[in-house]
N, C-alpha and C positions, 0 to 999 in steps of 0.2 A: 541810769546811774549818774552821770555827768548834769542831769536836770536834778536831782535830789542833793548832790555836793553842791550846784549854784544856791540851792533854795535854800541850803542850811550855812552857807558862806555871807549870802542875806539877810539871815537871821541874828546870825552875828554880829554883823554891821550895824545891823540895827538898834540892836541893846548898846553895842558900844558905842554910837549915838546918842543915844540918850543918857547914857553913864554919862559920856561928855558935856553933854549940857546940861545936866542936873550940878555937877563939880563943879560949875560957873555963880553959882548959886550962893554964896558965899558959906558961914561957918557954920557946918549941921550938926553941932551938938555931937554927941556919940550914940546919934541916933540910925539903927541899920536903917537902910532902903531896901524896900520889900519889894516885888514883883509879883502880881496876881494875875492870871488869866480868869478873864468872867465871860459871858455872854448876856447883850443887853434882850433886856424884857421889854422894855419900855422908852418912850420916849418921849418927855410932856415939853413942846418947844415955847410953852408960857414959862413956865417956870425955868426951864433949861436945865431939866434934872434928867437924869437915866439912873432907871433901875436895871441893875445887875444881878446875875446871878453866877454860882462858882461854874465854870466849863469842864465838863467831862466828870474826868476822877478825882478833882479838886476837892477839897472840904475847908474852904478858907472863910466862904463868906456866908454860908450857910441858905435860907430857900431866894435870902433875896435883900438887897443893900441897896441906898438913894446913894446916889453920889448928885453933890451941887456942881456944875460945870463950868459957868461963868469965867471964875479964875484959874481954870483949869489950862494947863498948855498944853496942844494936843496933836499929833505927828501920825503918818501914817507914812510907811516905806512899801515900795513898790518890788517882791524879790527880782523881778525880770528885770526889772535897770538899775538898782540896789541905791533908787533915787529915794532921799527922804525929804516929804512936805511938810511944812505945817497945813493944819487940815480947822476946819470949826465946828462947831457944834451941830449946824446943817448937815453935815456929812454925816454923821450917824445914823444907823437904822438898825430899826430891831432885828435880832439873831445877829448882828456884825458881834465876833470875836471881839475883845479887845486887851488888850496887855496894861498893867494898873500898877503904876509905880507908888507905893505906901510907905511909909516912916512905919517903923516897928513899936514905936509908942502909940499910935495911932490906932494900929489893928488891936495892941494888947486891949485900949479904951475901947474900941468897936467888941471885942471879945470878950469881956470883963460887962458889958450891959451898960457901961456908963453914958454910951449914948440913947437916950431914948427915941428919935427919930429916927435910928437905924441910917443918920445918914455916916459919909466914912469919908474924911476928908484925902483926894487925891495929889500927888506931886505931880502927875504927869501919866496921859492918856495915849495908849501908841492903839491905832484902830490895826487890827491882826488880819483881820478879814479882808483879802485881795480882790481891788479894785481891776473893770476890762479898761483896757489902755485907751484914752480919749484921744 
């Protein structure tokens, strides 16, 4: 019980980590910030793109969405030390969970078809899937 209160005390911290540093960001419109859970398909490290798809009971992103990485910023919190990294593109692997912070004008364009490459531009990449302690 005491390891499930840690893990979800962890969790928290960690969004409100990144709430904190997305608000550093300066003036975002009156644009929401969305939160997507996906799981990656794919991982082409020429390009430095992953393909995602929605995790579980999700229906957000449908069979499967490019996201471009490059300028992506991208964090991964550890719930056993409640320590958060910035992490790179490297560290990704396919089936790694990951948590996808979106602009709600953004998904509405990804969900409306306006994008044709199916890619979906991200704010911010938290890897979900827990790392064994180096």
């Amino acid at each position: 019980m005491l390891d499930r209160n840690v893990r979800g005390i962890g969790i928290a911290l960690c969004l409100l980590t990144l709430f904190i540093f997305l608000s550093g960001c300066g003036s975002l419109k009156d644009d929401t910030l969305l939160t997507v859970n996906a799981v990656i398909m794919e991982v082409d490290t020429g390009k430095q793109t992953i393909t995602v798809k929605d995790d579980a009971d999700e229906n957000t992103l449908g069979e499967e969405c490019l996201i471009d990485c490059p300028s992506v910023p991208m964090v991964y919190c550890d719930f056993a030390t409640q320590k958060v990294t910035k992490i790179s593109f490297e560290d990704l692997q396919v089936n790694d969970k990951v948590i996808m912070c979106i602009r709600s004008s953004e998904m509405e364009n990804f969900r409306s078809g306006g994008n044709e490459e199916n890619t979906l531009k991200v704010e911010q990449l938290q890897l979900y899937t827990q790392r064994p302690a180096e």
